[in-house]
C-alpha positions in Angstrom: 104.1 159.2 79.7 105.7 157.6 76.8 103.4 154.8 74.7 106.6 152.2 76.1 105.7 153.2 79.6 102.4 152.5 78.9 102.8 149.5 78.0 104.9 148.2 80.6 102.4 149.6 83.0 100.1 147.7 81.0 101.7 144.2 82.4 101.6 145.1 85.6 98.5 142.8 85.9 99.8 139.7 84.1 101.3 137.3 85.9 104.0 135.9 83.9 107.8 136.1 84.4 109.8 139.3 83.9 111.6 138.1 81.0 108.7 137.2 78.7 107.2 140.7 79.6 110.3 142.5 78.3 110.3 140.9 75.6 106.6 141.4 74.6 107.0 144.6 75.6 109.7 145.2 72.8 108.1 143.2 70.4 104.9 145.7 70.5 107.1 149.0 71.1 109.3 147.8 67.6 106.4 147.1 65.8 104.6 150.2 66.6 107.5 152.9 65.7 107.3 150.5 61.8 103.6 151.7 61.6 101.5 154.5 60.9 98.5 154.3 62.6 97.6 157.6 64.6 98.8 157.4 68.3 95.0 156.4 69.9 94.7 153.6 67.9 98.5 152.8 68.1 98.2 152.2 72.0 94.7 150.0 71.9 96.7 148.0 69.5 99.3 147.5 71.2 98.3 146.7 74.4 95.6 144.0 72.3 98.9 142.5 71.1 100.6 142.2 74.2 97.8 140.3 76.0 97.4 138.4 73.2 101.2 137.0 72.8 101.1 136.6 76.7 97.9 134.7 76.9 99.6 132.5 73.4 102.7 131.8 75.3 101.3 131.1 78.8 97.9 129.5 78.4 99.3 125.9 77.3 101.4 125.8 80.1 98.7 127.0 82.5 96.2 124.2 81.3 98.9 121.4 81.2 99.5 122.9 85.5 95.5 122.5 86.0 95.5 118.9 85.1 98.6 117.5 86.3 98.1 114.9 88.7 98.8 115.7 92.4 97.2 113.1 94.1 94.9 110.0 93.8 92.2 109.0 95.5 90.9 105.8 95.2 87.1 104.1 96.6 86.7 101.0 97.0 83.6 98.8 97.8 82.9 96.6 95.2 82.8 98.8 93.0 86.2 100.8 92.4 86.5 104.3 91.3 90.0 106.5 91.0 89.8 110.3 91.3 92.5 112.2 90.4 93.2 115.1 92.0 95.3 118.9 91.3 97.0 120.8 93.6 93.9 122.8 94.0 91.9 120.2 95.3 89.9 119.7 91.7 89.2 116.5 90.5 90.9 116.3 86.5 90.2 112.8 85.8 88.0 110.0 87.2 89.1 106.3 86.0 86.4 103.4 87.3 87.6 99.7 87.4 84.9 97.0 86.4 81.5 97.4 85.0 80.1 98.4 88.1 82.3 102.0 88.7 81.1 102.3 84.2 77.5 102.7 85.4 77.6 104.8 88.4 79.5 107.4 86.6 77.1 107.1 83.9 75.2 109.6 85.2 77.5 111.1 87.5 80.5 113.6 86.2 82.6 114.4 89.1 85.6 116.2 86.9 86.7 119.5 88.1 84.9 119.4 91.2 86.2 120.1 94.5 87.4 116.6 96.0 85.1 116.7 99.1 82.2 117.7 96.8 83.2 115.1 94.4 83.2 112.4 96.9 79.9 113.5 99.1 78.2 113.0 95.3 79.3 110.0 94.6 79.2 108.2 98.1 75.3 109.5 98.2 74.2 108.8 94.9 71.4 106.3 94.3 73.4 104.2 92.3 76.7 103.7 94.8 73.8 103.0 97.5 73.0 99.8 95.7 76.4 98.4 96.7 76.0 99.2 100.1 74.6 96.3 101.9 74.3 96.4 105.7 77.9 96.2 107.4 79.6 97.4 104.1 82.9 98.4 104.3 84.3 101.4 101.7 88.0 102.1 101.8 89.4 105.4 101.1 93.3 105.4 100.3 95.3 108.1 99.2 98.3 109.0 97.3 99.5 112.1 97.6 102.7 113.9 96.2 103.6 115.5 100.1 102.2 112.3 102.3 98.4 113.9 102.4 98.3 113.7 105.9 95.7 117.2 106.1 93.9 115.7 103.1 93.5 112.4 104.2 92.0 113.7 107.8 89.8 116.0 105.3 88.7 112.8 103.4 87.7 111.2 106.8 85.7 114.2 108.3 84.0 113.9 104.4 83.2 110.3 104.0 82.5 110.1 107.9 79.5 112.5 107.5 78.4 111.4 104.2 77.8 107.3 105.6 76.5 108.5 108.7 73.6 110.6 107.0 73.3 108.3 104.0 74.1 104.8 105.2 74.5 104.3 108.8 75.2 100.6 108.8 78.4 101.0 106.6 81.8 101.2 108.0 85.2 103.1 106.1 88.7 102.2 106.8 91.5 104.7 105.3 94.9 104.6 104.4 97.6 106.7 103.2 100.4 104.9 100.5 103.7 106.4 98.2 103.3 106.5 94.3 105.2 103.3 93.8 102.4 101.2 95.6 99.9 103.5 93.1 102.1 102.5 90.2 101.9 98.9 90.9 98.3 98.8 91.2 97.8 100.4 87.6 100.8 98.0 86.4 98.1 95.0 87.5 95.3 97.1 86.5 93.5 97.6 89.4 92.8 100.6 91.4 95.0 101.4 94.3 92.7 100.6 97.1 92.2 97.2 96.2 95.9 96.5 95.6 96.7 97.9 99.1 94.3 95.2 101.0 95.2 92.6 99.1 99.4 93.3 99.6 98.0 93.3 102.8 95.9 90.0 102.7 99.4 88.3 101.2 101.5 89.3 104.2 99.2 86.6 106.2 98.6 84.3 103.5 101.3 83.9 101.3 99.5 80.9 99.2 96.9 84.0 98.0 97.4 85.9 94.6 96.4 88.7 93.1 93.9 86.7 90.8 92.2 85.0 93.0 90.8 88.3 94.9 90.5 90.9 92.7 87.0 90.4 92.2 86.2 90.4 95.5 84.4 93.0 97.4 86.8 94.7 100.1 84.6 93.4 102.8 85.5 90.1 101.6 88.9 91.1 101.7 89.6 92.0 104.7 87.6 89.6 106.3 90.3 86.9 105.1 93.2 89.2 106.1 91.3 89.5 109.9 90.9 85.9 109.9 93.8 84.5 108.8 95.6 87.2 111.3 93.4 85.8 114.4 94.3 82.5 113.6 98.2 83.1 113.5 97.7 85.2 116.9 96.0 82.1 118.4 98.7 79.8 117.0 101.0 82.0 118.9 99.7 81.6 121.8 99.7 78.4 121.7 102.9 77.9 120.6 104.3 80.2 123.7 102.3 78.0 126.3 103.9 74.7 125.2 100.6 73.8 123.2 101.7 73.6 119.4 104.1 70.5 120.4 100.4 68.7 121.4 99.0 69.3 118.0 101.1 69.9 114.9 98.7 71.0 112.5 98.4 74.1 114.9 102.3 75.0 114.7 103.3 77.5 112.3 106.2 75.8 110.8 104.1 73.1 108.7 102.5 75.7 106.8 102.6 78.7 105.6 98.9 78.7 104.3 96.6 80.6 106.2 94.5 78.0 108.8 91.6 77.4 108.0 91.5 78.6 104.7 88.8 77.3 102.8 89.3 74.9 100.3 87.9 76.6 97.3 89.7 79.7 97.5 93.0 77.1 97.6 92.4 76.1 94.0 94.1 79.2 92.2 97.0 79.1 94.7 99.2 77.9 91.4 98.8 80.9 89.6 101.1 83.4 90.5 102.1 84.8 94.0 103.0 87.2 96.1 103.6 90.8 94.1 105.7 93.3 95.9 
């Protein structure tokens, strides 16, 4: 078997494409018939060479593959943390919004875990149980480069578990969105949970903005969106049975406030609006 042969059979292993093996290959094979070394040594060489130049030209682009971004998950209580997430399932990067999310990773490092692991760790910690109050509510939403509809059932049957052993009183809500909703949130800089709920709140209350509920907890939240969505179904009702006519403030068309909004959260209606 010829020292070429040897070599090639050498690559066998290495997972790289054919082209950059040929020409490896060659390199080591030209540089071997320039030298003198006896034929032993000659072969260790030159099979140390041609892992070396494949490892050289492959491992950046390997590393820059582990880390690229295929998905985001995003918690939400009151605190908000981001997780992003490979196509392995590894977390690469964790991003926290507020002071809150700063001091529960503190002590917690959730990078290049598995998702699931990351999120039973973080959901069970002692210092995310401080936020849970009785009836909590945590939202789970997902961005994903294919839809993640198998990872956000995966998330469920995760989180589900985790607050039934850890915190029985607290309730999750999940959601699935496209990148252009996750690119909006960071545009605002806010995670991409929070944004959802509160694009959500502004479909039933257009008078909201995004100011005026960032801060609050998602419980808070969607207790507004629930309310103000109860109170257009009831207006509705009336409406259809001939009611509205009897008392205008009920009807629809005089406002496009939410009813019953209290007055306090009204005060910050003249900064900004809507964002789509």
């Amino acid at each position: 078997m010829t020292v070429k042969q040897t070599i090639r059979d050498a690559f066998d292993t290495v997972t790289c494409s054919d082209a950059l093996k040929k020409q490896t290959c060659d390199y080591v094979a030209g540089r071997m018939r320039r030298g003198r070394k006896p034929a032993a040594r000659k072969l260790k060489w030159a099979v140390s060479m041609a892992c070396l130049l494949l490892f050289a030209t492959s491992g950046l682009g390997g590393l820059r593959l582990y880390y690229a971004e295929a998905a985001v998950i995003s918690i939400d209580v009151n605190p908000s943390i981001e997780l992003d997430v490979n196509r392995w399932g590894r977390v690469v990067d964790q991003t926290t919004y507020g002071q809150e999310g700063e001091t529960i990773l503190q002590s917690l490092s959730l990078k290049h875990m598995e998702y699931g692991e990351a999120l039973t760790l973080l959901l069970g910690s002692a210092e995310m149980q401080k936020y849970f109050k009785k009836d909590s509510l945590v939202s789970i939403t997902l961005e994903a480069e294919d839809g993640g509809q198998a990872m956000l059932s995966d998330l469920q049957a995760c989180v589900d578990t985790v607050l039934k052993q850890c915190h029985g009183s607290v309730t999750a809500e999940y959601a699935s969105v496209d990148s252009h909703m996750c690119d909006e949130a960071h545009e605002h800089g806010m995670s991409l949970g929070k944004y959802y709920a509160i694009q959500e709140l502004l479909t039933v209350d257009p008078q909201a903005t995004l100011d005026e509920f960032k801060d609050k907890s998602m419980k808070e939240i969607k207790g507004h969106t629930e309310h103000c969505q109860h109170r257009e179904q009831a207006g509705d009702r009336k409406e259809a049975q001939g009611e509205s006519q009897d008392d205008p403030q009920d009807s629809p068309e005089q406002s496009s406030e939410c009813p019953g909004r209290p007055a306090h959260d009204r005060e910050g209606d003249g900064h900004g609006g809507r964002h789509h």
